[in-house]
N, C-alpha and C positions, 0 to 999 in steps of 0.2 A: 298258714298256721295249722299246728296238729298239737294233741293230746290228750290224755284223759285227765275231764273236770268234774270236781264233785260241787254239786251244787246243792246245796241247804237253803233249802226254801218255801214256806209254807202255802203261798199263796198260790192258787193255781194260776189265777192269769198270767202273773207273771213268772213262775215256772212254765209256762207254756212257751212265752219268750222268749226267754233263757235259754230254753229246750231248740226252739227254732232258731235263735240266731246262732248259736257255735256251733248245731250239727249242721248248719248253712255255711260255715266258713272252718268245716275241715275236723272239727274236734270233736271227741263221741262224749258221752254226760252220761253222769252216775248220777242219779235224782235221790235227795234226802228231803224228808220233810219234818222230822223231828232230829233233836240229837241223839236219841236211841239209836235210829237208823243211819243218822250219821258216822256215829261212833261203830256201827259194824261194819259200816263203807270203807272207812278205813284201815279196820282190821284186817278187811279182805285184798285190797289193791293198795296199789302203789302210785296217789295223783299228781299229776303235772301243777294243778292249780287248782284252789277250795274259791267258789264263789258265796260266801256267807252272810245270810240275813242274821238279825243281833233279836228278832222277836218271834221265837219260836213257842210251838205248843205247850213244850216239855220242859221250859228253862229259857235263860238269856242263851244268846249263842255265845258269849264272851266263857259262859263253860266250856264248851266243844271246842273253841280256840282251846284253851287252857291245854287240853286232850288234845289237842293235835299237836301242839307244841313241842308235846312229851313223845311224841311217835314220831312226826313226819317235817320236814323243812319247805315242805311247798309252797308257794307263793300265796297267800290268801287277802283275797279284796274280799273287804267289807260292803255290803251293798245293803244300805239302812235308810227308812226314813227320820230317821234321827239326825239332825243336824248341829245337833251346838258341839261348841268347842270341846267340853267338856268328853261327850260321847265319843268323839274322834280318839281324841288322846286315850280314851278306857283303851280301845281297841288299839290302837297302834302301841301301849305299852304293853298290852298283853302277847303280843305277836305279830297283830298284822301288819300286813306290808305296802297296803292301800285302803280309800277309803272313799268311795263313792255315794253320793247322798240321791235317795230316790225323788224325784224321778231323774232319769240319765236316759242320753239316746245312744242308739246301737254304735255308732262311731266313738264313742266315750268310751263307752263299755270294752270294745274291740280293740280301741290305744291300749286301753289299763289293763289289760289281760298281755296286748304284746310288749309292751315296758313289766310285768312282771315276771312273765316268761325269761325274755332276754337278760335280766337282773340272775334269775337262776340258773339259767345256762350259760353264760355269760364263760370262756374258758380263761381270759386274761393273757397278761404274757409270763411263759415260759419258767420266770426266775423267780425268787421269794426274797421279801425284804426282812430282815432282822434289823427289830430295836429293841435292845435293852431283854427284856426275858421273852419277849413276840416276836414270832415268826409267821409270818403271812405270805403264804404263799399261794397265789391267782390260781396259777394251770392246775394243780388241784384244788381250789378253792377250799382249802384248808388253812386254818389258824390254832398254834398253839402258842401254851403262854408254860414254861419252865419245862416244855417237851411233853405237856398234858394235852389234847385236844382239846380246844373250846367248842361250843355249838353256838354257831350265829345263824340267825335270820340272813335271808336274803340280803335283805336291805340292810341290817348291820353287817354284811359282809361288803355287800357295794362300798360302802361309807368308807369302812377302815380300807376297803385295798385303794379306795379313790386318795385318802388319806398319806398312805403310805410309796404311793406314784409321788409324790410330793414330800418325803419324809424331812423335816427340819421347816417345811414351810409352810405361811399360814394360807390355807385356804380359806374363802370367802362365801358367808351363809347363801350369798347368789349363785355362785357356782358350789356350792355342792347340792341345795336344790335344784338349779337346773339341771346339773349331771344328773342325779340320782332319780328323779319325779320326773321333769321334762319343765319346758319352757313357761308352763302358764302355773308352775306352782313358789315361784321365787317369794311368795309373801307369805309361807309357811312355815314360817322362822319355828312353829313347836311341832313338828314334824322332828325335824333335827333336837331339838331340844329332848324328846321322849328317846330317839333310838342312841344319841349319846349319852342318856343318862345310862340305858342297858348295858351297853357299849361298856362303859366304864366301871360294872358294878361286874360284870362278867373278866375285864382285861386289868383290874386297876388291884392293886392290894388294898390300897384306899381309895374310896372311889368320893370320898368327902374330897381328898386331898389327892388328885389326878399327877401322878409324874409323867404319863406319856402322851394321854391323852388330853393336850392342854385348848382350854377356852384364850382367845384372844379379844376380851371385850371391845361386844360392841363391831368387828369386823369379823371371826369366823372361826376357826378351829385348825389345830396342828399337831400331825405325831410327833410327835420331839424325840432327837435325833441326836443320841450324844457319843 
């Protein structure tokens, strides 16, 4: 593994961690510990992936998501002592793209960094699917919708081109959790639920009333294909 990670983190211990395990396995670390200084780290570089705590000095971090959102598409795990359902979903509505609850060990941490890496480089095949006013096309992990460019997340990019490999059929909330997250997150039913709401509120004219991005209660989800 290689890259540059910005890490937002206020505590030393565990910025010391952090600091030690990715420059131990290949990748250099830009260290933030407020969003002040977050927010210049990215003004200045261009990161492969935001390691970001949610309890910072200067604010929630769920602002500095907000701010990176509007700049940059890189992959960002949440790394919080916050556990309820509730805090998960702030965060993965707001952007992110993972969600790891403190404490976590170094082989966790090291999957979820290489599952969101590979999501964003991820090149796909070759060809672009058109449905209806969407074109999604993999190799350049590009999607527009009436010939506008959209901006998707990572992981709402995952979803729809996983989506559209399948166009006209329904895919199943197990398999696109396992595709997407990996093996041990198939009971994540509101993971999916938050990134197809984006999903639909960004591709859908009405995103009350979905034409292409259709729910198949109860079994999974399907771009529809006319």
């Amino acid at each position: 593994m290689s890259g540059l990670v910005l890490v937002v983190e206020d505590e030393a211990p565990m910025q010391r961690f952090l600091h030690t395990t990715l420059t131990g396995h290949g990748f250099r670390v830009v260290e933030a510990r407020t969003i002040a200084a977050a927010e210049a780290a990215i003004a200045e570089s261009a990161f492969d992936a935001v390691l970001l705590d949610l309890g910072l000095p200067d604010g929630d971090g769920l602002t500095f998501l907000r701010t990176l959102r509007a700049r940059s598409q890189a992959p960002v795990i949440v790394l919080s002592a916050r556990d309820r359902e509730a805090d998960k979903v702030a965060a993965l509505d707001e952007g992110a793209d993972d969600y790891v609850s403190k404490p976590f060990g170094t082989s966790e941490l090291l999957a979820r960094i290489r599952v969101a890496l590979r999501h964003a480089r991820a090149a796909g095949v070759s060809d672009a699917t058109v449905v209806g006013p969407l074109r999604i096309d993999r190799a350049r992990h590009e999607v527009t919708r009436d010939g506008a460019i959209v901006h998707l997340t990572p992981i709402e990019f995952d979803i729809l081109a996983l989506l559209a490999s399948q166009a006209g059929k329904v895919i199943t909330h197990t398999q696109l959790l396992k595709t997407i997250w990996g093996p041990r997150s198939t009971d994540q039913t509101h993971y999916l639920r938050v990134h197809m709401s984006a999903l639909r509120r960004k591709l859908e004219e009405d995103p009350a009333r979905p034409r292409w991005l259709v729910t198949e209660p109860g079994v999974g989800y399907r771009l529809k294909d006319e």
